[in-house]
N, C-alpha and C positions, 0 to 999 in steps of 0.2 A: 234632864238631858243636857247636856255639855254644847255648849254653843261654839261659834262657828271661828275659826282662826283668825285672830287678829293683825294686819300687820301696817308701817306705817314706814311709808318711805317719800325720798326727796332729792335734790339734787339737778343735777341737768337731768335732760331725756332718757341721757344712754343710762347716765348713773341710777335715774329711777328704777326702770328696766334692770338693770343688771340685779341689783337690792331684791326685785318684786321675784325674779329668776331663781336667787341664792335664800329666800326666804320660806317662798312657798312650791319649792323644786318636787317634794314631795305630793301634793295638790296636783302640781302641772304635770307630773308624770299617770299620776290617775285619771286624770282628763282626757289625756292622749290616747293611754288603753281605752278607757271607756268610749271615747268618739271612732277609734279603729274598731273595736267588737259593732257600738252603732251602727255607722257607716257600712261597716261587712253584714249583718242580719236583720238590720231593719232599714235597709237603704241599696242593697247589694253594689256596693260601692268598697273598693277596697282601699288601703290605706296609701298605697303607690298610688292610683288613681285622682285619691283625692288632695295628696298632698302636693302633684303632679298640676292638678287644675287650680290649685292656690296661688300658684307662681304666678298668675295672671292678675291677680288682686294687689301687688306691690307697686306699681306703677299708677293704681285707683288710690292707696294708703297716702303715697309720697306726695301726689299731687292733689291731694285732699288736706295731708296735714304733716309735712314732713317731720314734725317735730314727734306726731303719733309713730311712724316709722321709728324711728331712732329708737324710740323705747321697745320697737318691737324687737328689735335687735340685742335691744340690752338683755331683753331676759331670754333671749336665745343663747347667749354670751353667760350670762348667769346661770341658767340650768344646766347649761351646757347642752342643749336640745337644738338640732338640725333647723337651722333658720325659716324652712318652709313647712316643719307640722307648727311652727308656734304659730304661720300665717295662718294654717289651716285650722288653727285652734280658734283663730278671729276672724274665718271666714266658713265655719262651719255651718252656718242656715245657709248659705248660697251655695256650699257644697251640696248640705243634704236638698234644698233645691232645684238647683239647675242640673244635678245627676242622676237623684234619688230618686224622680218622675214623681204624680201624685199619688201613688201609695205608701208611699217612704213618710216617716215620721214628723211631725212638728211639733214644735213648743206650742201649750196650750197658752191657758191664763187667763186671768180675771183682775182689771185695770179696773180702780175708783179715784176720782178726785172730786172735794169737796172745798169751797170757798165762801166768806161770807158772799151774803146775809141768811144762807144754810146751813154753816157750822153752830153750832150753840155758845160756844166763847169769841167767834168771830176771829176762828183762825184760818189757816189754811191747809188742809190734809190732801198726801195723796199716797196710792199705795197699791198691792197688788197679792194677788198669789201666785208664784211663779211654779208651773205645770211642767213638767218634764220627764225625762225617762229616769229610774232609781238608781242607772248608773253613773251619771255624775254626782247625786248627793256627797259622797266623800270627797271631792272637789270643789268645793264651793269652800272661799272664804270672803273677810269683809278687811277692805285695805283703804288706809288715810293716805291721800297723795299731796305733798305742797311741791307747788310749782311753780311762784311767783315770776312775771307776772298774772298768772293765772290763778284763778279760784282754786283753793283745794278744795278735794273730794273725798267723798267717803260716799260709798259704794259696796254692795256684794255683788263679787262677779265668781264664775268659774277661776278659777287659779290661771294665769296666761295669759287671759282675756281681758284687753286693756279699758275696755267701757262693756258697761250695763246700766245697771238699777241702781240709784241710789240720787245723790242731793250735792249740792258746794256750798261754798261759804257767803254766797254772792245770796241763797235763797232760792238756787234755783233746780227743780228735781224732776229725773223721768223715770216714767215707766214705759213699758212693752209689750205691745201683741204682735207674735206673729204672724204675717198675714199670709195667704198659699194661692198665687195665680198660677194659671198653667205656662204662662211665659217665659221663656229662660233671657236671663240677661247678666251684663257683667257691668259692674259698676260698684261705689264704694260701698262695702259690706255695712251691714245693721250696726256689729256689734262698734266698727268704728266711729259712726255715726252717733252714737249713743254717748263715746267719748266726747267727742266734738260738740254735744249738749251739754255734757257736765264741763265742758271748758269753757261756757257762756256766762256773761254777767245777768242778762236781760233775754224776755221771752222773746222778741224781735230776732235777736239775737239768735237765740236758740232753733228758731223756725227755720233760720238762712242756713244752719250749721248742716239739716235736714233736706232743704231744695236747691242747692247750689250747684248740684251734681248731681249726673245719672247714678241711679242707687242699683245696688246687686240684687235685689229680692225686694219684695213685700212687708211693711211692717206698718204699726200703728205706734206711735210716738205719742206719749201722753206727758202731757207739761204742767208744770206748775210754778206758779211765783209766792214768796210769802208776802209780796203787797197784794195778794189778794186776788190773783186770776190763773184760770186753769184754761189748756187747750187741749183738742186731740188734734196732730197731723197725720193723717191717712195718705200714704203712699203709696205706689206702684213703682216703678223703676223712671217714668218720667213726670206721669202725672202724681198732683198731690191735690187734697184739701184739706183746708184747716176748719175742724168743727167747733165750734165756741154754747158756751154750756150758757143759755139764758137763765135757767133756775136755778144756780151756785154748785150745782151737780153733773158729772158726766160719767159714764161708763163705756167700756168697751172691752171686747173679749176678741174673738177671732173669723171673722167675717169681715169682709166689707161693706160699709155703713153709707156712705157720699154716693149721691147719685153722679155724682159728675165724675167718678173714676169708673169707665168702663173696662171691665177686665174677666176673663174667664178665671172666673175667683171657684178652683176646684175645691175648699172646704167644704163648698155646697155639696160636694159627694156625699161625702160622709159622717159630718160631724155637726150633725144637727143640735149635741149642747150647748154649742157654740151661742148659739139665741137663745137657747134656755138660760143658758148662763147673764147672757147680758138682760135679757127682760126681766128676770129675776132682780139682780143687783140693784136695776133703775128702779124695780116697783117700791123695793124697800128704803133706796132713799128718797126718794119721792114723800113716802110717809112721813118719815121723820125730819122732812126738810125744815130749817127751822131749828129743830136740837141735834144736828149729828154732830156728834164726838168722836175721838178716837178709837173708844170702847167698843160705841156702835160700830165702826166699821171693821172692827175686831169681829161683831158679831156675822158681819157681814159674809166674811172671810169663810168661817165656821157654818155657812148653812149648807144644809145636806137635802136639799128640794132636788129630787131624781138623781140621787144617792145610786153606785157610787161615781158617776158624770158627775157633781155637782159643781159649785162653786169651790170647796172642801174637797179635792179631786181624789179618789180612791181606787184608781184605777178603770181599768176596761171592764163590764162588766159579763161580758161574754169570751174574755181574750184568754186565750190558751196560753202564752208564753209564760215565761219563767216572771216573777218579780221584778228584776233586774233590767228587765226592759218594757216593762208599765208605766205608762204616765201616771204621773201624781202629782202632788201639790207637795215639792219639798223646800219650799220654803213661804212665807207670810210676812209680807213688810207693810209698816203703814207710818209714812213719812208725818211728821209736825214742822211744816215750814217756817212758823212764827217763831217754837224755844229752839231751831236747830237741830232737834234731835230724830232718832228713827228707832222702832222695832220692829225684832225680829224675831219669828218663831222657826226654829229648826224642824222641818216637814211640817205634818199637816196641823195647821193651829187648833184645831179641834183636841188634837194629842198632845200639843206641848204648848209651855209657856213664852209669854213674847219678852225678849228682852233687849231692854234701850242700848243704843249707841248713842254717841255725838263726838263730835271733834274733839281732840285734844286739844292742852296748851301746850305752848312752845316746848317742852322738856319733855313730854307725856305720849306713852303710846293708848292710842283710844279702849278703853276696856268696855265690856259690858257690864251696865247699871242694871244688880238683879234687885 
């Protein structure tokens, strides 16, 4: 299977932006249909609407991180796309959120991070399977960003979408759950936030990047260092807690976990995998605490206990709709803090192979090591 678009840009803000716009134009135009089709039948939420309620988030961006704005602009500039769907492109969970009410769609996913003295070579791993609908899979690519003086990154994100998943140069990497209260609020969106980790040198660092400001939605923020510590920050729009893993292991899926974040957390409706998923994932590292490896948590990824909910996400398994709007597991990454590097399998790792990234050198666009 043919892995996922490469691309590797630099410069000021705007110039990043405008490059990640003129590069991956193609990507960010599939994104946009596929979040308009979203948003219209699995959110009844239309695309005026939604690109209408995003205007409100650029004054959460600017004063979060004016320099994350600038870039927003560049690749509005470079694709040549209407300055407010690219917003919308990076504030899509607090769209489908704060409009789509609880029966409207969310990002699933199953978050591991492993640190000595439970790794088996005494590295540090972290990683995920990210759950979503199959219409953005053709959207998704992996982009090297230098930004001196900030860490570069390398990252898969949606085409657009200036933070996600992925690690920098500094050591330091997140993952994501999305989390689903019934409270609506306006503040700086996930996916920006997510940037603002990958701009951090240090996990301190990384945690202020996350409470410093009222947040647009719910998320779980999973952290790692390659000296060797992992965290989960659990949020709400004001409250937060930072859960710290005693046994060199942590998981988390899609639920609220802290007792001390009260919130009508509506997953509880309906998506009881949600605990399957994560009681599943602890039992197994737990076992092998002591030798987990990358392999293992390859294997991790790939279990299919109450199939096809599992970890290994294969859809609804009662759900009438078409393909194209089933969640799944379209993609599997599992970070190595210590060599730099990350893999990645293109959907479900059970069906495809994982294949390495890592930063480039200075001349070098990042390829995939098969």
């Amino acid at each position: 299977m043919k892995g996922f678009p490469v691309f590797r840009i630099s410069g000021t803000a705007y110039e990043r932006g405008r490059q990640f716009g003129q590069l991956a134009r193609e990507q960010i135009v599939t994104n946009l249909r596929a979040y308009e089709r979203a948003f219209r039948e699995g959110a009844a939420i239309s695309w005026e609407e939604a690109t209408a309620y995003a205007a409100q988030f650029i004054p959460w961006i600017e004063q979060y991180d004016a320099e994350i704005m600038e870039e927003i602009k560049g690749i509005s500039e470079g694709a040549g796309i209407d300055l407010q769907e690219i917003v919308a492109l990076n504030a899509r969970s607090e769209i489908i959120t704060n409009l789509g009410g609880s029966a409207s769609k969310a990002d699933g996913c199953t978050c591991i991070a492993a640190v000595p003295p439970a790794t088996k070579r005494q590295e540090t791993l972290i990683g995920q399977n990210w759950d979503w609908v199959n219409l953005v899979a053709d959207g998704l690519v992996v982009v090297e960003i230098e930004q001196p003086p900030r860490p570069t990154i390398l990252m898969i994100t949606e085409a657009g979408i200036v933070g996600k998943i992925g690690m920098n140069a500094k050591g330091l990497a997140v993952c994501l759950n999305f989390l689903r209260p019934s409270e609506k609020s306006v503040g700086v969106p996930i996916h920006i936030i997510l940037r603002g980790i990958l701009n951090s040198s240090t996990l301190p660092q990384a945690i202020r990047q996350i409470t410093r400001l009222p947040r647009g939605t719910a998320a779980n923020y999973l952290l790692a260092h390659r000296e060797g510590e992992a965290v989960g920050v659990e949020t709400a729009q004001i409250n937060y807690d930072v859960l710290y893993p005693l046994e060199g292991h942590i998981t988390h899926t899609n639920h609220f976990v802290s007792p001390r974040i009260q919130v009508d957390d509506s997953v509880r409706m309906g998506a009881s995998d949600t605990y399957l998923r994560m009681g599943r994932a602890t039992k197994l590292l737990t076992a092998e605490r002591g030798r987990i490896d990358e392999d293992y948590i390859k294997d991790i990824f790939r279990d299919h206990f109450s199939y096809p909910d599992a970890i290994c996400r294969h859809g609804e398994a009662e759900d009438s709709e078409e393909a194209a709007l089933l969640d799944c597991t379209l993609f599997s990454i599992v970070m190595n803090l210590t060599t730099g590097t990350f893999e990645l399998s293109k959907g479900q790792p059970c069906q495809s192979t994982y294949e390495r990234y890592h930063f480039s050198s200075k001349h070098e666009i990042a390829k995939p090591i098969l």
